[in-house]
C-alpha positions as a Markdown table, in Angstrom:
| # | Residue | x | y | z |
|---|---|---|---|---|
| 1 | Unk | -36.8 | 63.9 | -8.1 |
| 2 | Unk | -40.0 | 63.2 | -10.2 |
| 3 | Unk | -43.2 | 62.5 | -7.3 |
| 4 | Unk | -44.8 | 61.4 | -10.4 |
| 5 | Unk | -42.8 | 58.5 | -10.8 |
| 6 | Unk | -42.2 | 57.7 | -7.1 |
| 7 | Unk | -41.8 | 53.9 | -7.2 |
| 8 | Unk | -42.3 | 53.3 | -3.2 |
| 9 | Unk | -46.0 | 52.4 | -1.7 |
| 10 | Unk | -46.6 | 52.8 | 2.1 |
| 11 | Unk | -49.9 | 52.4 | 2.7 |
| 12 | Unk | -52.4 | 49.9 | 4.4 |
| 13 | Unk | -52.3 | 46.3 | 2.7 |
| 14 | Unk | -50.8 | 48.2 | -0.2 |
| 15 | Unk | -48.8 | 45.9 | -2.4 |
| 16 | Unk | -45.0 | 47.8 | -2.4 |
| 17 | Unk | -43.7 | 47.7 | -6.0 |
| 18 | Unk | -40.5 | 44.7 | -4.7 |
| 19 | Unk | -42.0 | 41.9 | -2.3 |
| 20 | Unk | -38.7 | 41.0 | -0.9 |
| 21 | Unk | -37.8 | 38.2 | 1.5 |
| 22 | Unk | -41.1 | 36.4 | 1.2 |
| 23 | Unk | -40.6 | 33.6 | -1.5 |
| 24 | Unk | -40.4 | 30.7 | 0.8 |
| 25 | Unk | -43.8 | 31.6 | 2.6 |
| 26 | Unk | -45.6 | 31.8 | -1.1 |
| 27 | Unk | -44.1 | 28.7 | -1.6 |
| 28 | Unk | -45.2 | 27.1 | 1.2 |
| 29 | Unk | -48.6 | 28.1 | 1.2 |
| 30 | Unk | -48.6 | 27.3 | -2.6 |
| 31 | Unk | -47.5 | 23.7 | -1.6 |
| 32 | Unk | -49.8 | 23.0 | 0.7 |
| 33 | Unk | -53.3 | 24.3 | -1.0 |
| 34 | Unk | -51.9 | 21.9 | -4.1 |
| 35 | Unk | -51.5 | 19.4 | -1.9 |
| 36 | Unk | -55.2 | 20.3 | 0.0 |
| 37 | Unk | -56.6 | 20.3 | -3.3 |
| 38 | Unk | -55.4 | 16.8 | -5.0 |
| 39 | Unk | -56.8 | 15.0 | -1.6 |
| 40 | Unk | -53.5 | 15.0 | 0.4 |
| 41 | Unk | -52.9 | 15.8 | 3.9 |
| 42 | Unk | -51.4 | 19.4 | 4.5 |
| 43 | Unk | -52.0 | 21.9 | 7.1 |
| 44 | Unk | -53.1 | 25.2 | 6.8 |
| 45 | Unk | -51.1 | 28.2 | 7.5 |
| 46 | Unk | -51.9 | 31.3 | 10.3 |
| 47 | Unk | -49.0 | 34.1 | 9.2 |
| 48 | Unk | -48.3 | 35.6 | 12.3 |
| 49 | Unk | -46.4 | 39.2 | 13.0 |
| 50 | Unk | -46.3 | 42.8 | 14.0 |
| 51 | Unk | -47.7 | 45.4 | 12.3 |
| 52 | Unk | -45.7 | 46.9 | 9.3 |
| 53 | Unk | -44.4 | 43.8 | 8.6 |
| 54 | Unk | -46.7 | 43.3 | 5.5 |
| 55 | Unk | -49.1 | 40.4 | 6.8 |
| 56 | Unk | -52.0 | 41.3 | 4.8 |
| 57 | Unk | -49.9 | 42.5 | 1.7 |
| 58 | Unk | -48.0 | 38.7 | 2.0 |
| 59 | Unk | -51.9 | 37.9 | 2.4 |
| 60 | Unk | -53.4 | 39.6 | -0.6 |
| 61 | Unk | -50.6 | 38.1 | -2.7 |
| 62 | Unk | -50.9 | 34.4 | -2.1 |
| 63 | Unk | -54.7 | 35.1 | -2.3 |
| 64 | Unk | -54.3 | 36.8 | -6.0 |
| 65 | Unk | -52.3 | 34.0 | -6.9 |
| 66 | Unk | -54.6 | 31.1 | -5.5 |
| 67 | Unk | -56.8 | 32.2 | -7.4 |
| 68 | Unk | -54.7 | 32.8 | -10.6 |
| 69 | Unk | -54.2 | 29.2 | -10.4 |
| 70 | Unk | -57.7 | 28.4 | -10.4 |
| 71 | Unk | -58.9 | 27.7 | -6.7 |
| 72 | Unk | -62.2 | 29.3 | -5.7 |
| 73 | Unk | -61.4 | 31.7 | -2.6 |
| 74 | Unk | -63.1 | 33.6 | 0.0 |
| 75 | Unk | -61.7 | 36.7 | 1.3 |
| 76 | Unk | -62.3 | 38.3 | 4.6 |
| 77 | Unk | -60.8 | 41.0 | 6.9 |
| 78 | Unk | -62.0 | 40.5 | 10.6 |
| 79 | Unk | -62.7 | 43.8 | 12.5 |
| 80 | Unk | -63.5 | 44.1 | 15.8 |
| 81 | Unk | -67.2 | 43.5 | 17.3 |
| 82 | Unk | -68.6 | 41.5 | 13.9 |
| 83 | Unk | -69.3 | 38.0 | 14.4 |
| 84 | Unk | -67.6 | 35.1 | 12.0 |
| 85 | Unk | -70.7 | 34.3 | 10.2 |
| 86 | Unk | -72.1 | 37.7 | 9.6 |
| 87 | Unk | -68.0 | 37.7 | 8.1 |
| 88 | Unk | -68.9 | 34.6 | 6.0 |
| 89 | Unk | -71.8 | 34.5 | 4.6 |
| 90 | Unk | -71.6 | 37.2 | 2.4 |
| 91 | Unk | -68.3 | 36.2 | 0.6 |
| 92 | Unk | -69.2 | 32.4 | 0.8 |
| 93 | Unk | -72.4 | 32.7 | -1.3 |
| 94 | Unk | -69.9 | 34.9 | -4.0 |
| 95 | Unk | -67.9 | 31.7 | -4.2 |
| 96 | Unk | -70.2 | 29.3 | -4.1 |
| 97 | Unk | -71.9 | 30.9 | -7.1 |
| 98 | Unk | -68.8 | 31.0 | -9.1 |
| 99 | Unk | -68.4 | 26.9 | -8.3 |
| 100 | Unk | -71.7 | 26.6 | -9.4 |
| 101 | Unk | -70.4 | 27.9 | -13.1 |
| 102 | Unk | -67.3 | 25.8 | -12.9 |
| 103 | Unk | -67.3 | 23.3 | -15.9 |
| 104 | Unk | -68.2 | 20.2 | -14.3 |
| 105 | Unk | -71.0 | 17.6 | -13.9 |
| 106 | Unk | -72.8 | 17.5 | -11.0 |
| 107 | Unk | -75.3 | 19.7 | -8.5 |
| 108 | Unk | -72.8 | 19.8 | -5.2 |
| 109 | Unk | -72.3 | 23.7 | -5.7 |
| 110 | Unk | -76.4 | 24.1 | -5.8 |
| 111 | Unk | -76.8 | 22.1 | -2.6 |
| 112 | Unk | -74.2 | 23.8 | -0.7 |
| 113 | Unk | -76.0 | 27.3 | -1.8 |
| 114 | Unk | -78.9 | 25.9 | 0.1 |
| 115 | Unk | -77.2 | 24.6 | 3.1 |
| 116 | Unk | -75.5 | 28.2 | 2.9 |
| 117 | Unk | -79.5 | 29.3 | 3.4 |
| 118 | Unk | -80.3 | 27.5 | 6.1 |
| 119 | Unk | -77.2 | 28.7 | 7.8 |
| 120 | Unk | -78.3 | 32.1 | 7.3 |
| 121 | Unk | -81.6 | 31.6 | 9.1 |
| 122 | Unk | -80.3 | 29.9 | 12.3 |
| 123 | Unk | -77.3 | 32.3 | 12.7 |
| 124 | Unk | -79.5 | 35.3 | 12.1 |
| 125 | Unk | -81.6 | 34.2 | 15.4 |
| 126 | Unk | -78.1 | 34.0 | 17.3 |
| 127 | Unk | -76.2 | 37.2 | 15.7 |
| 128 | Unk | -77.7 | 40.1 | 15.3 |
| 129 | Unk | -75.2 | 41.8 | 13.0 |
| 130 | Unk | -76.1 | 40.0 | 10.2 |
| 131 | Unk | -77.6 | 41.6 | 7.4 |
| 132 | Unk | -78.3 | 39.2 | 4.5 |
| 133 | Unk | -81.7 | 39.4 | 2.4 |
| 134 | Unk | -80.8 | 37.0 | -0.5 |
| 135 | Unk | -83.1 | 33.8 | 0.0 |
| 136 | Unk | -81.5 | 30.9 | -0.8 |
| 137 | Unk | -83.4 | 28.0 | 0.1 |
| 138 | Unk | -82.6 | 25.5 | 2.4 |
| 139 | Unk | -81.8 | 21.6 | 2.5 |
| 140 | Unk | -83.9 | 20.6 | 5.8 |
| 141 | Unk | -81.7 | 19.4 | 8.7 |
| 142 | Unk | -78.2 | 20.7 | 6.7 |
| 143 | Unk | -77.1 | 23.5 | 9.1 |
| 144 | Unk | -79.5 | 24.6 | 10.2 |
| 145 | Unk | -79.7 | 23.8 | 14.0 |
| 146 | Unk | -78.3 | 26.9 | 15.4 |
| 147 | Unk | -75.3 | 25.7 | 17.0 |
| 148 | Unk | -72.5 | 27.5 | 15.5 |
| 149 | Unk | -70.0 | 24.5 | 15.6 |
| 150 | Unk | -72.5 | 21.6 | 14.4 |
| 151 | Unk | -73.6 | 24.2 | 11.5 |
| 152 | Unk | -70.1 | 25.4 | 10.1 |
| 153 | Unk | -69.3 | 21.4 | 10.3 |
| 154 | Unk | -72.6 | 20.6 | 8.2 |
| 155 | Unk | -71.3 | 23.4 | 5.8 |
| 156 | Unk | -68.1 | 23.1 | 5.2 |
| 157 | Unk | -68.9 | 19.7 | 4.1 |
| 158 | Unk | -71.1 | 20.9 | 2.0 |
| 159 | Unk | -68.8 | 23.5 | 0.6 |
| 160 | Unk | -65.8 | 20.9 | 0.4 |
| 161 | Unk | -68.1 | 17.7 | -1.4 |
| 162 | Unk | -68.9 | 21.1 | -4.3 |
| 163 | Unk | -65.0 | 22.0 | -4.1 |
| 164 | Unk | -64.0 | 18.4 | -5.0 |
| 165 | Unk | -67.2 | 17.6 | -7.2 |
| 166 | Unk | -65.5 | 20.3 | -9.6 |
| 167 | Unk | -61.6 | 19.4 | -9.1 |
| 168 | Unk | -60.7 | 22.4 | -7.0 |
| 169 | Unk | -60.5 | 23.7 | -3.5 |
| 170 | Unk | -62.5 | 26.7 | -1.3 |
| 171 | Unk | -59.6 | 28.5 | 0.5 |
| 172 | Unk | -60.7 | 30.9 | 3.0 |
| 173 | Unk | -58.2 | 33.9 | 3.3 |
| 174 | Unk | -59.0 | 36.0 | 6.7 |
| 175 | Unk | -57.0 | 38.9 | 7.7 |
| 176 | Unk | -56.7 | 39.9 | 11.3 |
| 177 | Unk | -58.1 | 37.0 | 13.0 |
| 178 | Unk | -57.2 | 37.5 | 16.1 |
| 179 | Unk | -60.6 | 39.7 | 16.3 |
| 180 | Unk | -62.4 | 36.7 | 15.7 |
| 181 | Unk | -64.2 | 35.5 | 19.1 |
| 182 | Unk | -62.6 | 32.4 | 21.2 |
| 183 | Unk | -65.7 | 30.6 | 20.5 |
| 184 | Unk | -66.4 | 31.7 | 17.2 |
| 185 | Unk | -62.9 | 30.6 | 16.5 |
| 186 | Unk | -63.1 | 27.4 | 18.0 |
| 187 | Unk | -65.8 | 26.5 | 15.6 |
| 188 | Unk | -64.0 | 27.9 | 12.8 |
| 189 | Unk | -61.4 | 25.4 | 13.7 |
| 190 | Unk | -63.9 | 22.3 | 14.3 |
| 191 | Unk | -65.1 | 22.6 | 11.2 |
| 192 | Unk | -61.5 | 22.7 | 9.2 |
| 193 | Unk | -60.3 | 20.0 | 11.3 |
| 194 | Unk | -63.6 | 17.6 | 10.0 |
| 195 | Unk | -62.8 | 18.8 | 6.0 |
| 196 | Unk | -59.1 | 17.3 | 7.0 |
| 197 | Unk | -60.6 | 14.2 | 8.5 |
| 198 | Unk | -62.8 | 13.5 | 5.4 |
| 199 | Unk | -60.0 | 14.9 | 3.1 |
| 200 | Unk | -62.4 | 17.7 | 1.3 |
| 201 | Unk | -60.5 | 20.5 | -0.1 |
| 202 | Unk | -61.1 | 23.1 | 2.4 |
| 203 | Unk | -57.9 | 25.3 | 3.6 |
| 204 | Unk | -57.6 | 28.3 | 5.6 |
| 205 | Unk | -54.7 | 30.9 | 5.0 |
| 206 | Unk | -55.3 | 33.0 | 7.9 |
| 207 | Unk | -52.7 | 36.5 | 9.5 |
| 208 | Unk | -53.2 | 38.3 | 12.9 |
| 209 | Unk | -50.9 | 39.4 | 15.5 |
| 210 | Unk | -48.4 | 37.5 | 17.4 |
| 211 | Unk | -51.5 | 36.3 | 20.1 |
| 212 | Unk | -52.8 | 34.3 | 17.7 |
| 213 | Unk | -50.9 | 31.0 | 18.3 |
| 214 | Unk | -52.1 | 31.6 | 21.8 |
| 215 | Unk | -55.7 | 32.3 | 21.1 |
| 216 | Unk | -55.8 | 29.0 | 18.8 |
| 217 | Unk | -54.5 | 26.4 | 20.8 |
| 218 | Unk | -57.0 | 27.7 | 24.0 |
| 219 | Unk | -59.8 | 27.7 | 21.1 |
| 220 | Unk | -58.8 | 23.8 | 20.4 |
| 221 | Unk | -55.9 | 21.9 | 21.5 |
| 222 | Unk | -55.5 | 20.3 | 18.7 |
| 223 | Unk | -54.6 | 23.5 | 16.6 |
| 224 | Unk | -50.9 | 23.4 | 16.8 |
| 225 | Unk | -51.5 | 20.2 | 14.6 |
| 226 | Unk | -54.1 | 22.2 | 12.0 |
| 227 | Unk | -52.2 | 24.7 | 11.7 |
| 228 | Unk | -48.4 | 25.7 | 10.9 |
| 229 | Unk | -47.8 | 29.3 | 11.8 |
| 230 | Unk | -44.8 | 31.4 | 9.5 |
| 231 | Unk | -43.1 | 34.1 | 11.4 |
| 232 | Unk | -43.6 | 37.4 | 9.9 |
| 233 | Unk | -40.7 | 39.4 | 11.0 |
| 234 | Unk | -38.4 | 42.4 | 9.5 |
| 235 | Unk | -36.5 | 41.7 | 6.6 |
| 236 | Unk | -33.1 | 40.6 | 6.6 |
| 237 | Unk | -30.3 | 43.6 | 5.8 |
| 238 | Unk | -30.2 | 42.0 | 2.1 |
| 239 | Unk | -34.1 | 42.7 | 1.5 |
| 240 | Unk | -34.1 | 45.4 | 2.9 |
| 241 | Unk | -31.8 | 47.0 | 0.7 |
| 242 | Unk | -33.6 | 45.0 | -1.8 |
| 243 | Unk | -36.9 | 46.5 | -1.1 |
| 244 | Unk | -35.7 | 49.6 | -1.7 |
| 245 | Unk | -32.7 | 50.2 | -4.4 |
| 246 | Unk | -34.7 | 47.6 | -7.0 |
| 247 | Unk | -37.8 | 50.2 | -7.7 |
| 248 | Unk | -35.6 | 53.0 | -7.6 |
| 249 | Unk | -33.1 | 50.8 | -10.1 |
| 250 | Unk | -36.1 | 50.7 | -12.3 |
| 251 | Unk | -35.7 | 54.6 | -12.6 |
| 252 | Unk | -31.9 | 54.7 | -12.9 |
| 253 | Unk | -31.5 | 56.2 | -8.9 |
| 254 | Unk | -29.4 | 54.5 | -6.6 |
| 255 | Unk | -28.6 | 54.9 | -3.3 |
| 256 | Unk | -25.2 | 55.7 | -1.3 |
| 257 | Unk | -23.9 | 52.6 | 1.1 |
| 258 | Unk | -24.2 | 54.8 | 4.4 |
| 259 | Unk | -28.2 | 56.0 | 2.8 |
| 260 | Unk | -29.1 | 52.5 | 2.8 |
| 261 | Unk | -27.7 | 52.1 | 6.6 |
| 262 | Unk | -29.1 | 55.0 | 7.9 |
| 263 | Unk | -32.9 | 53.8 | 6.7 |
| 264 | Unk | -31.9 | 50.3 | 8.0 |
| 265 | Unk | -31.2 | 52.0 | 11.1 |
| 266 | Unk | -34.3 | 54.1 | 11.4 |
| 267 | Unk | -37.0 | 51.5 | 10.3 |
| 268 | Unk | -35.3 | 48.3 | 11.9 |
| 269 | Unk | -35.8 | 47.1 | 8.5 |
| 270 | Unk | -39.9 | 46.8 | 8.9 |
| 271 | Unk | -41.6 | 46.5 | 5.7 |
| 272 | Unk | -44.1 | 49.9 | 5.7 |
| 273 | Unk | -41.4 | 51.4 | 7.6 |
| 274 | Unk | -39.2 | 51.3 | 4.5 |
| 275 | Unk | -41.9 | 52.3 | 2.3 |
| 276 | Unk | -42.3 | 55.5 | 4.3 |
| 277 | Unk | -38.7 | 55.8 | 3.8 |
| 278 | Unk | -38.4 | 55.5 | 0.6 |
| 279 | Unk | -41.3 | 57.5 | -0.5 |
| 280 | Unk | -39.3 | 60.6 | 1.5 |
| 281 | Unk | -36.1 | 59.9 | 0.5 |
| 282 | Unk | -37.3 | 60.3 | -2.9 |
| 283 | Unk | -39.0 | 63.2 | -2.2 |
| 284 | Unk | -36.0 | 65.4 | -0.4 |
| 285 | Unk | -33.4 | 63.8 | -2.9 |
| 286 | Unk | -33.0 | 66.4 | -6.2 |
| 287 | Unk | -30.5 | 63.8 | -7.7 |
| 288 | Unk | -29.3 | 60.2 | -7.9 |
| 289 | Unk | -27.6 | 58.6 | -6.1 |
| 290 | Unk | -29.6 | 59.4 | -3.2 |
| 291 | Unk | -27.4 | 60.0 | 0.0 |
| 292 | Unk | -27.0 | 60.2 | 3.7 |
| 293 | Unk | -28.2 | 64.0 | 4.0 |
| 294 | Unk | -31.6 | 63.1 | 1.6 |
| 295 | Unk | -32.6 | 60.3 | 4.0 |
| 296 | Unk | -31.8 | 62.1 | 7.5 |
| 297 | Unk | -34.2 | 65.2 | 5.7 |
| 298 | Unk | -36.8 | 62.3 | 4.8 |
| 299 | Unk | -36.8 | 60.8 | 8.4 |
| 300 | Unk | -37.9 | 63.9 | 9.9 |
| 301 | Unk | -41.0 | 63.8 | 7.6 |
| 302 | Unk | -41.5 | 59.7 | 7.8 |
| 303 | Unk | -41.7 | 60.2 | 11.4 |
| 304 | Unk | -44.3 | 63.2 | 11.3 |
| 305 | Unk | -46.6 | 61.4 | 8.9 |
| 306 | Unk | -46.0 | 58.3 | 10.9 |
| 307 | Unk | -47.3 | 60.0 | 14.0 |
| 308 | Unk | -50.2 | 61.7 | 12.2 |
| 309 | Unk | -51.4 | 58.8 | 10.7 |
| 310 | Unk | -50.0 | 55.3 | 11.6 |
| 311 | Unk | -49.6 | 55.9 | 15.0 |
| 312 | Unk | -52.2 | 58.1 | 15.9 |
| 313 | Unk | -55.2 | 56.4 | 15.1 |
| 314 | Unk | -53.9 | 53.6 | 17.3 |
| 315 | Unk | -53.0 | 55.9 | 19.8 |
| 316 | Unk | -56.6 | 57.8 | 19.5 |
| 317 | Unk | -58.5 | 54.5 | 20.5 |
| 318 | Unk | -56.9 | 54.2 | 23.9 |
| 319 | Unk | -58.1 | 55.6 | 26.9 |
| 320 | Unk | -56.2 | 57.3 | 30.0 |
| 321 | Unk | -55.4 | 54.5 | 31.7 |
| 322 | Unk | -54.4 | 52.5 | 28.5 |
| 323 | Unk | -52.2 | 55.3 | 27.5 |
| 324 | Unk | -50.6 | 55.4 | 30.7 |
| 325 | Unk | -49.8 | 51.5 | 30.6 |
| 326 | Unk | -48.4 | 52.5 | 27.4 |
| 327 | Unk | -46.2 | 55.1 | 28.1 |
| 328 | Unk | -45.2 | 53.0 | 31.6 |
| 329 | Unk | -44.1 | 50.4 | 29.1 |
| 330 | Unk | -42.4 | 52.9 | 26.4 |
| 331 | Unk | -40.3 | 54.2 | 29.2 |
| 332 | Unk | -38.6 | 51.1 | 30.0 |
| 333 | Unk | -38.0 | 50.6 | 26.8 |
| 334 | Unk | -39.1 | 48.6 | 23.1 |
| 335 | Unk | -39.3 | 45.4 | 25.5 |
| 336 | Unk | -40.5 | 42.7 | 26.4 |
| 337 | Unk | -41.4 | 43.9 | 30.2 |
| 338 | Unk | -42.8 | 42.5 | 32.9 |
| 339 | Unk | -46.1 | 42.7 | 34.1 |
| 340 | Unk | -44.9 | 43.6 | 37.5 |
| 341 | Unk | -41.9 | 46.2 | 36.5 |
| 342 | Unk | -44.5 | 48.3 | 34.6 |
| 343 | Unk | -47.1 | 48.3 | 37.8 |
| 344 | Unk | -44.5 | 49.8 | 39.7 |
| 345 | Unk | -43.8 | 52.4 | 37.4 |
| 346 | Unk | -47.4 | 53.1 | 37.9 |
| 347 | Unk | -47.4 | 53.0 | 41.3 |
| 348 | Unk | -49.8 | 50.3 | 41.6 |
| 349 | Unk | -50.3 | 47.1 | 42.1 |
| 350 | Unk | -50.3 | 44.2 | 39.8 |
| 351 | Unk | -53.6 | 42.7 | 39.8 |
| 352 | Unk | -55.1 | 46.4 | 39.5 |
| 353 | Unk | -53.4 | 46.9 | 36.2 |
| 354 | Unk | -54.3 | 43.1 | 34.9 |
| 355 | Unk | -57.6 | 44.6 | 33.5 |
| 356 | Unk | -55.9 | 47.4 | 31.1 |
| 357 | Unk | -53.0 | 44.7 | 30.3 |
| 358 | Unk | -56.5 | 42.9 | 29.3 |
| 359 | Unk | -58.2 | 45.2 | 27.1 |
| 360 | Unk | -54.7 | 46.3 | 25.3 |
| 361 | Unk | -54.5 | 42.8 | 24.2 |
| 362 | Unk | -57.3 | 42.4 | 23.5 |
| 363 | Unk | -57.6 | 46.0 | 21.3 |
| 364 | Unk | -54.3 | 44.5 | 19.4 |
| 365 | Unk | -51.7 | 46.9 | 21.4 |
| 366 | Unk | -49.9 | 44.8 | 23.5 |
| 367 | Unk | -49.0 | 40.8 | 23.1 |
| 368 | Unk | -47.5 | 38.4 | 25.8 |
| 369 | Unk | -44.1 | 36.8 | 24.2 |
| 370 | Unk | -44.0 | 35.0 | 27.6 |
| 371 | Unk | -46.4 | 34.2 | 30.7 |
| 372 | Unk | -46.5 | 37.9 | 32.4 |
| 373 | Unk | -44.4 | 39.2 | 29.5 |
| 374 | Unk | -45.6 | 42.6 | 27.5 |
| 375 | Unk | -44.4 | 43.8 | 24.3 |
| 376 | Unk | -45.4 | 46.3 | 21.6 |
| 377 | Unk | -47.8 | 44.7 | 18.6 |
| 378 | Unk | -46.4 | 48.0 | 16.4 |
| 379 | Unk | -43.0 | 48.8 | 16.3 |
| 380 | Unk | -41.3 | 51.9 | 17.4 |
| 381 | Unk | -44.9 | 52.5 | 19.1 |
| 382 | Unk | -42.5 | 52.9 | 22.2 |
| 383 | Unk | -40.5 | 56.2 | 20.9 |
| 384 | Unk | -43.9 | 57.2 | 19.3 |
| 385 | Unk | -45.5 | 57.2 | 23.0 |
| 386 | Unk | -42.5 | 59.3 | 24.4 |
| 387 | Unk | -42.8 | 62.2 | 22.0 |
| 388 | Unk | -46.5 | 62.1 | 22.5 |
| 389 | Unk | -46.7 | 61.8 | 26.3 |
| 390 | Unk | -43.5 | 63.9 | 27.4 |
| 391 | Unk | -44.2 | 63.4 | 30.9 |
| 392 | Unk | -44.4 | 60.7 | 32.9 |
């Protein structure tokens, strides 16, 4: 069939062209930044998942539509080895200039620009991966001190007495946050928690990896009450098949019953996972509907593109002993597995493995489910590993 018209969309934070199973979550966070932005109490929400199973496209979308509905937002993706304010400064200053032009009375928006400035000057002493030229003044004693916590307190305030000054509320949308530093975090969280207090419209919509809830609650135990934290998991059978015979409706293709299956089947109904599949089924199909034969051609080239791009550059970031652990893990299976079965498979002893256990987690590989519990953060990573590392 046509590649010109090819309705399906695999691709990194790429929006796919039928955003199944995920109307309650928009809801929700919908919901609760009305609710943040009128002066009531809500909580802000941490969508939590695998990869492939559209975190930051869910992300992007509630962000797009935040902002639609005319809340001023700031949007960040988190990679690894960049501090949170060199993150947030940048983007803040974008959105505290476009408060400053909202309609309203009032000089809130200025001020927080300026307390914005003085933020800049004491984190650049602490961080030196900021890079930020733009002088913006200062307001003497606003923070200013240096301390990360007492500083993001001082402006957030700011920011949130502008938000409400001009009937609205700053949401802060950051993408894998589980990069951002226990510490660092643990301010991030301070500072939300005092907007709450005071009830200034300030609201985080945050997404990471399954460790999140974990790293949260050790950054301040009071998160679990911040926060609420949405599952993002595989779609049920009825999205998935919804996700992918409603673009190719749109083009008058169909698929046969056991087509359908056999992609369910393969992509354990994971969001990009479908995408992939979709996009090849198309591509080996010559004619509508497409069937069983078209998709078992197709999964032979998902799975080769999926290994030469998705999977390999996670893979490519590991070293020996990480890949090892990896392929220790992939041969017992897609887990969970204990800490201990997988040191035996290595031959080794528990506590010698803890530190690779330790920098897999903490490179987003592996997550803990359970205490001394390891599982895969990317699905089908474990098959991936066998046909990459035959021997073991």
């Amino acid at each position: 069939m046509d590649p010109r018209v090819n309705p399906y969309a695999p691709g990194a934070g790429t929006q796919p062209p039928e955003l199944a199973g995920r109307d309650e979550i928009i809801e929700k966070a919908s919901i609760a930044l009305d609710r943040f932005r009128a002066g009531l109490s809500a909580r802000s929400l941490l969508l939590v998942g695998l990869r492939g199973v559209g975190k930051t496209v869910l992300l992007n979308r509630i962000a797009q539509d935040t902002e639609a509905r005319g809340f001023v937002i700031v949007q960040i993706e988190a990679p690894e080895k960049r501090s949170l304010p060199a993150l947030l400064i940048p983007s803040l200053r974008t959105a505290l200039l476009k408060l400053d032009r909202v309609a309203a009375v009032g000089d809130k928006a200025k001020r927080a620009l300026r307390a914005l400035g003085g933020f800049v000057g004491a984190m650049k002493v602490k961080y030196e991966d900021i890079e930020f030229g733009v002088d913006l003044g200062n307001e003497p004693g606003i923070a200013d001190s240096g301390d990360l916590e007492r500083d993001l307190i001082d402006l957030f305030i700011e920011v949130g007495k502008a938000a409400k000054e001009k009937n609205t509320a700053l949401v802060f949308f950051i993408d894998e946050l589980q990069y951002v530093k226990e510490e660092q975090f643990a301010s991030l969280i301070t500072a939300l928690h005092k907007c709450a207090q005071d009830q200034l419209p300030v609201a985080l919509i945050g997404a990471g990896l399954p460790q999140l809830v974990g790293q949260a609650g050790r950054a301040k135990s009071y998160a679990e009450r911040l926060f609420e934290y949405p599952e993002i998991g595989p779609l049920t059978k009825q999205d998935a098949e919804k996700a992918l015979a409603r673009p190719a409706a749109q083009h008058q293709v169909s698929f046969d019953t056991a087509a359908l299956k056999e992609i369910l089947v393969q992509t354990q109904s994971y969001p990009y996972f479908l995408q992939e599949w979709g996009k090849h089924s198309w591509h080996c199909a010559t004619q509508s509907p497409i069937t069983l034969d078209d998709v078992q051609a197709a999964t032979e080239l998902a799975v080769s593109e999926l290994d030469a791009s998705f999977f390999r550059v996670r893979f490519d970031r590991l070293t020996p002993s990480e890949k090892l652990y990896l392929r220790a893990m992939a041969e017992l299976g897609p887990g969970p597995h204990r800490s201990g079965d997988i040191a035996h498979l290595l031959n080794k002893d528990v506590n010698k493995v803890a530190p690779t256990r330790a920098t897999l987690i903490n490179k987003g590989m592996v997550y803990s489910p359970a205490h001394g519990d390891n599982s895969f953060t990317v699905p089908l990573f474990d098959e991936y590993m066998k046909r990459v590392m035959h021997a073991f």
